[in-house]
C-alpha positions as CSV (number, residue, x, y, z in Angstrom):
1,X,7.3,-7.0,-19.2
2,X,6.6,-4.0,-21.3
3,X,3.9,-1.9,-19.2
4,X,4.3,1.1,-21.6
5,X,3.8,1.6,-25.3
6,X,7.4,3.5,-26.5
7,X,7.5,3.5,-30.8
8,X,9.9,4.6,-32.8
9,X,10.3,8.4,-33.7
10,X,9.9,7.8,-37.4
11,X,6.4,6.3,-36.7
12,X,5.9,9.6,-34.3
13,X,6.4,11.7,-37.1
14,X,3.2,10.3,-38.7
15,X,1.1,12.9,-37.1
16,X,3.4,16.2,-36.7
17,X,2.5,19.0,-38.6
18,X,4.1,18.8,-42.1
19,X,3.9,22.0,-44.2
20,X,2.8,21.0,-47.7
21,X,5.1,21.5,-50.7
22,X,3.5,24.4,-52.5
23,X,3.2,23.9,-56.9
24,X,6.3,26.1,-57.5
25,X,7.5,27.6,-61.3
26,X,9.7,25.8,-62.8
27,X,13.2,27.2,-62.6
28,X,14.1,28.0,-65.8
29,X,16.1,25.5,-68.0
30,X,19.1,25.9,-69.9
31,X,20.7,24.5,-72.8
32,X,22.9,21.8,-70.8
33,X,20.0,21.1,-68.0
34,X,16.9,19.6,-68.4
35,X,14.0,21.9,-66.6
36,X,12.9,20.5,-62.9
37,X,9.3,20.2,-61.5
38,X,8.4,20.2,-57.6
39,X,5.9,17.1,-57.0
40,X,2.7,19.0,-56.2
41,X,1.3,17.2,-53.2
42,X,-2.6,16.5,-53.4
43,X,-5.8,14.1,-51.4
44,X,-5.0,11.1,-53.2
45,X,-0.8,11.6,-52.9
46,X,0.4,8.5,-51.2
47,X,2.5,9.7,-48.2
48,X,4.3,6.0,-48.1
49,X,5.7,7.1,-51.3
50,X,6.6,11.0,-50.4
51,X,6.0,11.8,-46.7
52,X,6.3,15.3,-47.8
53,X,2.9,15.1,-49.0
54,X,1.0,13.4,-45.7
55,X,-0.6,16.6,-44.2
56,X,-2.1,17.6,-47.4
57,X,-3.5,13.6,-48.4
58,X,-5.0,13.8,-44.7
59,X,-6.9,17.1,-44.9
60,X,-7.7,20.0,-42.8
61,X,-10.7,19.1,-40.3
62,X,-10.4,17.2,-37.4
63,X,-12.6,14.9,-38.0
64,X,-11.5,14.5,-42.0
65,X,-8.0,13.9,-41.0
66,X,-8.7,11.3,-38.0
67,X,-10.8,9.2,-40.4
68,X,-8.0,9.6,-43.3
69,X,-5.6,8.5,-40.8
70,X,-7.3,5.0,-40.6
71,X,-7.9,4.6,-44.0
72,X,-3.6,5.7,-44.5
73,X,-2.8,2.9,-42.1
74,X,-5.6,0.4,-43.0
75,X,-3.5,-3.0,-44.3
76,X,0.1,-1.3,-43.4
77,X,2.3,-2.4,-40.7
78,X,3.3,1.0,-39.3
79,X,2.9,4.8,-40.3
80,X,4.7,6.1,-43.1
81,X,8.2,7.1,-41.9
82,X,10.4,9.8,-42.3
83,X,13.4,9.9,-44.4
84,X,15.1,12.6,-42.4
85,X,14.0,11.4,-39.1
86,X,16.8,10.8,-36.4
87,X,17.8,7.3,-35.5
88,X,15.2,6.2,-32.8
89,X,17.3,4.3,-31.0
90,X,21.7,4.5,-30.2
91,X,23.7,3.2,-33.4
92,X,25.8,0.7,-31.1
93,X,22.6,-0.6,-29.3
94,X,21.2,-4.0,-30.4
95,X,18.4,-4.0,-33.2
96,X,15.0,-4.1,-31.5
97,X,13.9,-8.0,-31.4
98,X,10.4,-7.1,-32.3
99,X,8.4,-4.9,-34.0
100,X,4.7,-3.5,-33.4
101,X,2.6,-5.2,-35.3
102,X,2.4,-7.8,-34.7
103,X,3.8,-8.0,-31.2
104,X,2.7,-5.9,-28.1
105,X,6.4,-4.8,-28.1
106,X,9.4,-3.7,-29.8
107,X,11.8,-4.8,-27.0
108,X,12.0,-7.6,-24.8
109,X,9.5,-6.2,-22.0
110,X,11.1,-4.2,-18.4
111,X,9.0,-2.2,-16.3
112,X,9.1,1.0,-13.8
113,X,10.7,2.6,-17.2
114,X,10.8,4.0,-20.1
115,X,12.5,2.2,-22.5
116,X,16.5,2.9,-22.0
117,X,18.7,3.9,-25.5
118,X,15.1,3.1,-27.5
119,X,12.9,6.1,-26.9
120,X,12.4,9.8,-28.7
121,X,10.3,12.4,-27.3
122,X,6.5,12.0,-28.9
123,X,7.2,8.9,-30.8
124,X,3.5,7.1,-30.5
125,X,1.7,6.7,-33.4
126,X,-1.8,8.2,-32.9
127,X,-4.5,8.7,-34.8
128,X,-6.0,11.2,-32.4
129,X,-2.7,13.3,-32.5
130,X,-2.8,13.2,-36.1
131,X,-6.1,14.9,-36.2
132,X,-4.8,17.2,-33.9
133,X,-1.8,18.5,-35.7
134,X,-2.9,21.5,-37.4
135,X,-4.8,22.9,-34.7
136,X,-3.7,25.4,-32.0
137,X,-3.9,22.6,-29.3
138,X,-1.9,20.2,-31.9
139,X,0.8,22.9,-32.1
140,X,1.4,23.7,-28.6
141,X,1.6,20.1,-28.1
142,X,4.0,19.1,-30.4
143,X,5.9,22.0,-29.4
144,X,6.2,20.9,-25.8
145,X,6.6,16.8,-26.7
146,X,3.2,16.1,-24.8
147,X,0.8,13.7,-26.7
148,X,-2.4,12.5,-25.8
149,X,-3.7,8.5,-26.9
150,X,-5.0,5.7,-26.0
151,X,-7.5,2.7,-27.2
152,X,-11.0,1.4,-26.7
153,X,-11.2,-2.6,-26.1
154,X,-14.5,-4.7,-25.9
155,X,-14.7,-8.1,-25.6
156,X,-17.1,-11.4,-25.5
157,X,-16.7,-14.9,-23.8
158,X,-18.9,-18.1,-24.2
159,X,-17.6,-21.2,-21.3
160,X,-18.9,-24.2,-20.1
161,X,-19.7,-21.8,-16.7
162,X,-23.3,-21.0,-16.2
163,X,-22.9,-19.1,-12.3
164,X,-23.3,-15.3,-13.3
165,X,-21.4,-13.3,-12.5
166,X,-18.6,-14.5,-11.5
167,X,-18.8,-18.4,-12.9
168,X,-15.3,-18.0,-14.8
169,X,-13.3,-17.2,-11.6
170,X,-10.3,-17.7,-10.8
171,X,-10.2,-16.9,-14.9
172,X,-9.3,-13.2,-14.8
173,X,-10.8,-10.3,-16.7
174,X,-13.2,-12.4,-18.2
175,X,-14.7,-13.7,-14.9
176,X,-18.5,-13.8,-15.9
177,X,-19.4,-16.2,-18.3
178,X,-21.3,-15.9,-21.8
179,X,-21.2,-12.0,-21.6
180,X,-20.1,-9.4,-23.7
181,X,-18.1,-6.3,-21.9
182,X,-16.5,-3.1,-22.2
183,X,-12.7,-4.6,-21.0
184,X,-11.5,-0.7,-20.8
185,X,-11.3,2.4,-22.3
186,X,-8.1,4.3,-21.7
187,X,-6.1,7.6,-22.0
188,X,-3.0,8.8,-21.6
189,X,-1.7,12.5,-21.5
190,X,2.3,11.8,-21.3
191,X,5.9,12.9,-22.5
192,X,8.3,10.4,-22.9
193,X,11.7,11.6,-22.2
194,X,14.3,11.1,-25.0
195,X,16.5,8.4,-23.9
196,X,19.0,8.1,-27.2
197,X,20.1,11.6,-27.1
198,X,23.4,11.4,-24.3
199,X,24.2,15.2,-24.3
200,X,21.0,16.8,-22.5
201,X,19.2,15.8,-18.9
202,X,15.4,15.1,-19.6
203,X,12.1,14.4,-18.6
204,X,9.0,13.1,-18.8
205,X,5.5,12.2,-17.2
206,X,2.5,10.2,-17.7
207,X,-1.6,10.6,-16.2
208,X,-3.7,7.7,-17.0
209,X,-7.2,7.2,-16.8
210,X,-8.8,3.5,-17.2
211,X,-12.8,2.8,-17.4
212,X,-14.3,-0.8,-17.6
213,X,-14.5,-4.0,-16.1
214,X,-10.8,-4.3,-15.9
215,X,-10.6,-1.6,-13.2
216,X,-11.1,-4.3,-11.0
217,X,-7.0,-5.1,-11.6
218,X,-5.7,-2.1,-11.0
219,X,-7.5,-0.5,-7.8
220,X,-5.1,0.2,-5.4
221,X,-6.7,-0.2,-1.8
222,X,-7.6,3.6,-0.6
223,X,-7.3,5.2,-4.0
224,X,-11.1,5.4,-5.7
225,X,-11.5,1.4,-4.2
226,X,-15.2,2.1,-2.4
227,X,-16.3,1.3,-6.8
228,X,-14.9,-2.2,-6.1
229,X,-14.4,-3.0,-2.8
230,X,-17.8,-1.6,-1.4
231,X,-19.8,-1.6,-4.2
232,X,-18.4,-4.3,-6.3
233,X,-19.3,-2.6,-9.7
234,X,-19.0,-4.6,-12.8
235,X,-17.6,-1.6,-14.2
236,X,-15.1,1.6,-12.6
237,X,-12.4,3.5,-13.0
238,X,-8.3,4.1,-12.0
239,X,-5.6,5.9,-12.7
240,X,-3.1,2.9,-12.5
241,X,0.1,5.3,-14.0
242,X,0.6,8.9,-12.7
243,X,4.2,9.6,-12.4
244,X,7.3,11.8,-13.8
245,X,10.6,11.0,-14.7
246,X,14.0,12.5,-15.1
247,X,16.6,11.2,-17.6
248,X,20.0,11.8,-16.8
249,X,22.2,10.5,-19.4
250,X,26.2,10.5,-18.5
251,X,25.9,8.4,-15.3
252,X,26.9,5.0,-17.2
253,X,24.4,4.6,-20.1
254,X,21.6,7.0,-18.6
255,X,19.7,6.6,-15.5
256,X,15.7,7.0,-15.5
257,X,14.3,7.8,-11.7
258,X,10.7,7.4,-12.1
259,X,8.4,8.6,-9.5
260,X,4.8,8.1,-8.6
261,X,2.1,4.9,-9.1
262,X,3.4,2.8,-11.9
263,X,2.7,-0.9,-12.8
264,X,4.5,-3.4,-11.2
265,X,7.7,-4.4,-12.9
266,X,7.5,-8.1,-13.5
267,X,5.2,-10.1,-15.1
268,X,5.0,-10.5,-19.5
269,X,1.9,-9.5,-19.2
270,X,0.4,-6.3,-18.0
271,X,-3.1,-4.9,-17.1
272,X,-3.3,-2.6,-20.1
273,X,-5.0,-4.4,-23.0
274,X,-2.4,-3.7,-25.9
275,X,1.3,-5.0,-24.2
276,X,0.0,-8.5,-24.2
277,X,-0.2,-11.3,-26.8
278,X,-4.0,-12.3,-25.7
279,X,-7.0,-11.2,-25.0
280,X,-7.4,-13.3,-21.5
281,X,-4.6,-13.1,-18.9
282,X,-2.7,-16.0,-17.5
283,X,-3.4,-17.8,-14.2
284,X,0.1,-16.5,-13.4
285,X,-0.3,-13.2,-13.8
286,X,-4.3,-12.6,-12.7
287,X,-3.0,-13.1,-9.2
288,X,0.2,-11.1,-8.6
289,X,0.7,-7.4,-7.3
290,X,-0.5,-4.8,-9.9
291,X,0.8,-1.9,-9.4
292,X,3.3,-0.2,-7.0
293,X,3.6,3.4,-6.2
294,X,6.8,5.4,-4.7
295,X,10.5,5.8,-6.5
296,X,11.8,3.4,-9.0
297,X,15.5,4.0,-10.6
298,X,17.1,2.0,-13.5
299,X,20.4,2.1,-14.6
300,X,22.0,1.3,-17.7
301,X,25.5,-0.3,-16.4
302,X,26.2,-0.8,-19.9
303,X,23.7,-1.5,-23.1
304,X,23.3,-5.3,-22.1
305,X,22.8,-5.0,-18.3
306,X,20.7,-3.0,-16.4
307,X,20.3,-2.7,-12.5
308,X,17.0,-1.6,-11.0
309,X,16.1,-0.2,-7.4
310,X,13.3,0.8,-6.0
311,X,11.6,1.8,-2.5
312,X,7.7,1.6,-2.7
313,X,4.6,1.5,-0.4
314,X,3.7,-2.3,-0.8
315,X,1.6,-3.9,-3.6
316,X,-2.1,-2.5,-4.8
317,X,-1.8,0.1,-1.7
318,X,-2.6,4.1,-1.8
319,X,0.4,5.9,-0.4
320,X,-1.3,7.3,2.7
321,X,-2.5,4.2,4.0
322,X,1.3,3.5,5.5
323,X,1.2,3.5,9.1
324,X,-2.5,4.2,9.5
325,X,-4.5,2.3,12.2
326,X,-8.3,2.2,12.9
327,X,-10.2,0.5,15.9
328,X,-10.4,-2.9,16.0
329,X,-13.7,-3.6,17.4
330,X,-12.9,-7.0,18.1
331,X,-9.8,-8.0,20.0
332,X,-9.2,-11.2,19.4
333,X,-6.1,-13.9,19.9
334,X,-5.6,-12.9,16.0
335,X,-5.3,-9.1,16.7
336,X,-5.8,-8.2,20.7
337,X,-5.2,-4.6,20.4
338,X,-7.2,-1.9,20.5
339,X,-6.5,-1.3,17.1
340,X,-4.6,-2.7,14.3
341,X,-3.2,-0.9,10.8
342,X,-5.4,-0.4,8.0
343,X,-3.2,-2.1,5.6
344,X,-0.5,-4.3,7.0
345,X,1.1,-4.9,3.9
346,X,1.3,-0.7,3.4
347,X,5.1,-0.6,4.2
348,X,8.2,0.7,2.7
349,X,9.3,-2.0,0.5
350,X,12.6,-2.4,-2.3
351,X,12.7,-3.9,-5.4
352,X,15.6,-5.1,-6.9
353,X,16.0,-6.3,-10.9
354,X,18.4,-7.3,-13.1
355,X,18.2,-7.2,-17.1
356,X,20.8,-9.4,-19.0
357,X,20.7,-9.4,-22.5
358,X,22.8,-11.1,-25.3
359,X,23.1,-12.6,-28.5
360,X,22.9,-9.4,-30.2
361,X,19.5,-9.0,-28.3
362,X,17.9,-12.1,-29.3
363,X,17.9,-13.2,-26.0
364,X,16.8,-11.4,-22.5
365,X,16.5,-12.8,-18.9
366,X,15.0,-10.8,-16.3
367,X,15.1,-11.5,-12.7
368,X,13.2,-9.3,-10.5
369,X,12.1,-9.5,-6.2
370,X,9.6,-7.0,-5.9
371,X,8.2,-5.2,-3.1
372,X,9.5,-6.9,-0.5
373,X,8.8,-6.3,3.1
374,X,8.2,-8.5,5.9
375,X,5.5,-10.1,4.2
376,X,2.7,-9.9,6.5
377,X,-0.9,-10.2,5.1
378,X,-2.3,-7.4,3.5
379,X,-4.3,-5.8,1.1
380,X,-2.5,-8.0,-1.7
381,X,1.6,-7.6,0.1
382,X,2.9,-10.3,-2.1
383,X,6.5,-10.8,-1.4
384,X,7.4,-11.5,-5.5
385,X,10.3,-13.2,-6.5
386,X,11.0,-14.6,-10.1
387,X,12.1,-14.0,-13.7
388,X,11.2,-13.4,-17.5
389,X,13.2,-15.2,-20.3
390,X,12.7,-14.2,-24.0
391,X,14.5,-16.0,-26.5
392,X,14.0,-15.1,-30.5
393,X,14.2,-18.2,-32.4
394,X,14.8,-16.2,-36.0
395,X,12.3,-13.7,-37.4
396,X,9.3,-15.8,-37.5
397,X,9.2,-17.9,-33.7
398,X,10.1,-16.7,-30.9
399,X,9.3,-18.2,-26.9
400,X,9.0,-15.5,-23.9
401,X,8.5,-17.0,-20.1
402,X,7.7,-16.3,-16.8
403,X,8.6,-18.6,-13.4
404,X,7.6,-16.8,-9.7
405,X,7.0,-17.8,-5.8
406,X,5.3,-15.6,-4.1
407,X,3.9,-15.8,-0.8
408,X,2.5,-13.8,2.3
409,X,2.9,-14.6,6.2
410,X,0.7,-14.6,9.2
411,X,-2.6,-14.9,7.0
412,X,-5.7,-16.4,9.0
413,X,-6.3,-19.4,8.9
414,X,-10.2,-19.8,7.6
415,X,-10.8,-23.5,8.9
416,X,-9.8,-21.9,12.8
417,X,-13.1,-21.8,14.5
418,X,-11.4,-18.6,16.5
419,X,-10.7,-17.0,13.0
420,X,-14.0,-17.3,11.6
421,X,-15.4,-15.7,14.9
422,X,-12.8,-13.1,14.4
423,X,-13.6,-12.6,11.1
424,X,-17.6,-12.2,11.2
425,X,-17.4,-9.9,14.1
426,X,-14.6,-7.6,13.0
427,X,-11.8,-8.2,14.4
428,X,-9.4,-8.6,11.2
429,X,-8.2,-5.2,8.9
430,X,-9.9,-6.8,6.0
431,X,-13.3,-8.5,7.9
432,X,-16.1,-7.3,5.9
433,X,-17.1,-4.6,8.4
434,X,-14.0,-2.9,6.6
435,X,-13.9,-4.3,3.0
436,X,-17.5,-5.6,2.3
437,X,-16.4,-7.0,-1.1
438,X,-13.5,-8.6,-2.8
439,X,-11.4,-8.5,0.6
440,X,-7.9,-10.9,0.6
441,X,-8.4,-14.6,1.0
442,X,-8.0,-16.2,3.9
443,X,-5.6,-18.8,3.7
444,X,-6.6,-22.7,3.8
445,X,-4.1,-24.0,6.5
446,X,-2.9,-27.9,6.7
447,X,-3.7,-28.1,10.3
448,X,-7.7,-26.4,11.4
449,X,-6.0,-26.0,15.1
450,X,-3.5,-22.9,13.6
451,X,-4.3,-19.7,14.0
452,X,-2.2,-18.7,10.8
453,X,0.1,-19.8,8.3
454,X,2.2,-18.7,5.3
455,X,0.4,-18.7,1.9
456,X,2.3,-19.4,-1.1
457,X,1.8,-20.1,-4.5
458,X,4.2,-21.0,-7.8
459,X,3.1,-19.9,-11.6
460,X,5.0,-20.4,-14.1
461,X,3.6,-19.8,-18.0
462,X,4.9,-19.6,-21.1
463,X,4.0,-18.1,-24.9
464,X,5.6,-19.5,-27.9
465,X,4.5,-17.6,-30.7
466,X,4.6,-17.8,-34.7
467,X,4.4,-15.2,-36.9
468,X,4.2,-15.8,-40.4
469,X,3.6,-11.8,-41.5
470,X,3.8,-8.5,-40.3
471,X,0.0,-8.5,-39.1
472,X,-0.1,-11.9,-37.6
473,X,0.7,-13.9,-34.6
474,X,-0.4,-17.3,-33.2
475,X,-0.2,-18.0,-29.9
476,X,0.5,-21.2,-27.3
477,X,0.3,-20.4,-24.0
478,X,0.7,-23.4,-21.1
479,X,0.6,-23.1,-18.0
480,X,0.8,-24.7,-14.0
481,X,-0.1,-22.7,-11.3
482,X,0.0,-23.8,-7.8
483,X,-1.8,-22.2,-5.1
484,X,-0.9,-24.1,-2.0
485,X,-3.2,-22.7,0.4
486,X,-6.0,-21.4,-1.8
487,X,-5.1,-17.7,-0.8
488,X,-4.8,-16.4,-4.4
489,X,-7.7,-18.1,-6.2
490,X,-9.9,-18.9,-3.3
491,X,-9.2,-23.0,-4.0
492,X,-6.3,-25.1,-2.4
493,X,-5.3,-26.7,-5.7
494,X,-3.0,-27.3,-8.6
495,X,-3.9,-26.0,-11.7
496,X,-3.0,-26.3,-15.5
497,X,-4.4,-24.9,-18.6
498,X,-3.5,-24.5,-22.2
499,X,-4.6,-21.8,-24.7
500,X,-4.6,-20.7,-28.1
501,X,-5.3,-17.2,-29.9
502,X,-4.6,-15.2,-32.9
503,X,-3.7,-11.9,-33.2
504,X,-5.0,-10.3,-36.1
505,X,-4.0,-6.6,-36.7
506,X,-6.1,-4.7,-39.3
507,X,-3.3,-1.7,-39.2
508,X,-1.3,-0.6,-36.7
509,X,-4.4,0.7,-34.8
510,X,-6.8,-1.9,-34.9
511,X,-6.8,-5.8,-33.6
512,X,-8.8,-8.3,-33.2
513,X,-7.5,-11.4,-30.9
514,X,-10.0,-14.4,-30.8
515,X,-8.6,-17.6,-28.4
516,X,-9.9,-20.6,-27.2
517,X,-8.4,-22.4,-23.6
518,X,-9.3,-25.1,-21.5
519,X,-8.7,-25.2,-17.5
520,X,-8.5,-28.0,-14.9
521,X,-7.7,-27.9,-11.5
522,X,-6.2,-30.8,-9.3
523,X,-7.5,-31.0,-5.3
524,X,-10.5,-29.2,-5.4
525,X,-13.3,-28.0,-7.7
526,X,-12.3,-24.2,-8.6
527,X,-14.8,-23.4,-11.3
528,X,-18.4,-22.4,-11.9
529,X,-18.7,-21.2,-8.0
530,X,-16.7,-24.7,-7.2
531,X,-19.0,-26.7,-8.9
532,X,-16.4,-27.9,-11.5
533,X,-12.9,-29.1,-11.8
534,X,-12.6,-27.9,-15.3
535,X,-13.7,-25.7,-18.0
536,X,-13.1,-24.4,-21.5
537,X,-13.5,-21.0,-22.6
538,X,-13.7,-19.1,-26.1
539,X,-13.1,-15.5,-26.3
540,X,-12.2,-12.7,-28.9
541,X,-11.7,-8.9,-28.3
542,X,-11.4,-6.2,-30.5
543,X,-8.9,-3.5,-29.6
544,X,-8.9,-0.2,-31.9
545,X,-6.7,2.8,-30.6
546,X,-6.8,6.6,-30.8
């Protein structure tokens, strides 16, 4: 799963400072040469023709230059590149398997990472750092490989669900019905550490800030969570990526340690609205682990095969809940101490991948166990275990897939009579005297006499895609997802679905990705508040970045 956005350094070049060639005289001719002019560069030069001339077509306000920067990449499939630029990625390395438009990624996605052998130092293609580059701000950060970006996404719905809000649950990220919504608005200040150079150590960081109603994805229990937890805003905020990294490159192929809260490594998908194919999220991945914070290391063992370790805090957790304990002021048979941890699942835990790829990178499998503990019910301590696979068929189709089981132990059991009691009256870390809203599921238990039980569930989804053009991609997406005791999605049942979608990119910066899917769930009604064993959904959202 990609859960950055890495480009390549031609494209990065797009908005550095570039001095315009000045009209020079003509050295003079003589008798055996014929006389030479320097191309004067001017507003309507076309930089994709002479790059030499894009600082002078784009202007000199801010303002001027961002909206000329649009226009520039309006009906292109990337910036206008650089002659002279340095390779973006190592000569020996496989040829990137996609490009950017129209996919979310260039390479097959990995997380905790920058992109191994792939990445140069400043190398996103921003509009916003294009506007930037001739100021003194622009300067000192190009001069330091720090760029700031990110994207503003808005999206509408219309389903069969009438319950607001909520009526599309266990749908993700579009869980009220018939609306229109502000998905997020994001920025990122980072510096990507250059991972083709081998001869230097280097480094990098990124802060992130996210606003909208898909905060509610990425809050990490303790960290800003009162927005969603306790208050159960429709829209918030996060900071689901604040970490550094060090690069070192002669230990094997380069090792990246990356340390801080970073998305979780699995998944295709990721919460940030541009590394996916759609606009609405998969079963699959609306009800996995988010985001992890502590150390993760990956090491290229050789350009094909790359080993990842990690030691974390749990799943969706703030650091500084680990070994914190509060009254319980309800001892019951379920907890009968006098107090009982805040978290559970806040713990250290290890992750363990492994990326194989071959076929001269047209194919990738990624298996992954992530944060794994003991597994005992917490905020969302889901012991992960699965894999990707991404195959490209030729330049046009191309399938990428995702199989997990996951499960947590010791959950309550909410048909227990002694449960519910402990429940209402406090006597559980997440009854609502602690989380009023949006607390972890209880789990739905084959026998009402248990007090608990292990809660498991099985997604597996896939996205074959078609893309006839550089700006263009159409989508399949099918899914099953089991959730065996209803402690994911709130119903014990099976679940399949099947999806469509587009993705339409204006220019590099700008996409629109309208879909249609249709739901059903086998053993219990799941939507419209449970009033409904099926649904269909249309949706579009229109992503434009800065």
């Amino acid at each position: 799963m990609r859960k950055q956005m890495v480009g390549s350094l031609a494209l990065a070049l797009g908005f550095m400072v570039v001095t315009p060639v000045a009209a020079q005289e003509a050295p003079a001719a003589t008798s055996n040469e014929p006389a030479t002019v320097t191309p004067v560069c001017t507003k309507t030069s076309d930089p994709y023709k002479d790059f030499g001339c894009l600082d002078t077509a784009l202007g000199t306000g801010f303002f001027e230059r961002l909206g000329n920067y649009y226009k520039l990449e309006w009906g292109k499939s990337g910036a206008p590149s650089d002659p002279n630029a340095p390779p973006s990625r190592r000569a020996d390395w496989a040829p990137a398997p996609q490009t950017t438009p129209p996919m979310p990624f260039t390479e097959w996605p990995y997380g905790g990472t920058t992109s191994l052998g792939v990445t140069r130092t400043a190398s996103i293609d921003s509009p916003l750092m294009s506007a930037l580059a001739n100021t003194g701000l622009g300067h000192a950060l190009q001069n330091s490989g720090i760029q700031i970006y990110g994207w503003i996404d808005g999206g509408i719905n219309i389903s069969s669900n009438v319950v607001r809000p909520g009526g599309n649950a266990p749908i993700s990220y579009v869980y009220t019905p018939n609306t229109v919504q502000l998905d997020q608005a994001v920025v990122y200040v980072e510096r990507l550490p250059d991972t083709v150079q081998v001869d230097h150590v280097d480094w990098g960081f990124r802060v992130s800030g996210i606003y909208g109603e898909n905060y509610r994805y990425t809050t990490s229990f303790g960290l800003v969570s009162n927005q969603y937890l306790g208050k159960n805003k429709v829209y918030g905020y996060d900071f689901p990526m604040v970490y550094a990294e060090l690069f070192i490159p002669k230990i094997a192929q380069g090792l990246l340690i990356r340390v801080g809260r970073f998305i979780a490594l699995p998944d295709i998908e990721a919460q940030l609205g541009p590394n996916n194919y759609m606009y609405t999220h998969s079963l699959t991945y609306g009800y996995d682990n988010y985001t992890n914070t502590g150390i993760q290391t990956t090491l290229a063992l050789t350009k094909n095969v790359f080993l990842q370790l990690g030691v974390t805090a749990g799943s969706d957790t703030a650091i500084w809940n680990l070994g914190k304990r509060v009254v319980n002021p309800y001892p019951n048979p379920l907890y009968p101490d006098a107090t009982f941890k805040k978290d559970p699942g806040a713990r250290p835990s290890f992750t363990a991948c492994l990326r194989i790829t071959w076929n001269d990178g047209k194919d990738a499998i990624y298996p992954c166990a992530d944060a794994i503990n003991n597994g005992e019910w917490g905020y969302n301590n889901l012991q992960w275990y699965g894999f990707t696979y991404y195959h490209k068929f030729n330049d046009k189709w191309h399938l990428s897939y995702e199989f997990y089981h996951l499960h947590q132990r010791d959950v309550p059991n909410a048909l227990n009579p002694v449960v519910q009691d402990a429940y209402a009256n406090g006597g559980t870390p997440f009854s609502p005297q602690f989380i009023a809203n949006n607390a972890p599921n209880r789990a739905i238990c084959n026998d009402a006499a248990m007090l608990k039980c292990t809660a498991s569930a099985v997604g597996t989804v896939a996205y074959i895609n078609y893309s006839p053009n550089a700006l263009n991609n159409f989508v399949f997406r099918p899914e099953f997802y089991s959730d065996a005791q209803g402690q994911r999605t709130g119903t014990k049942a099976n679940y399949i679905d099947f999806s469509v979608a587009w993705q339409h990119w204006f220019s590099p910066q700008v996409e629109v990705r309208p879909e249609f899917g249709y739901y059903h769930s086998y053993g219990a009604a799941a939507f419209d508040a449970g009033t409904r064993n099926y649904t269909w959904i249309g949706a579009a959202d229109l992503l434009v970045h800065f």
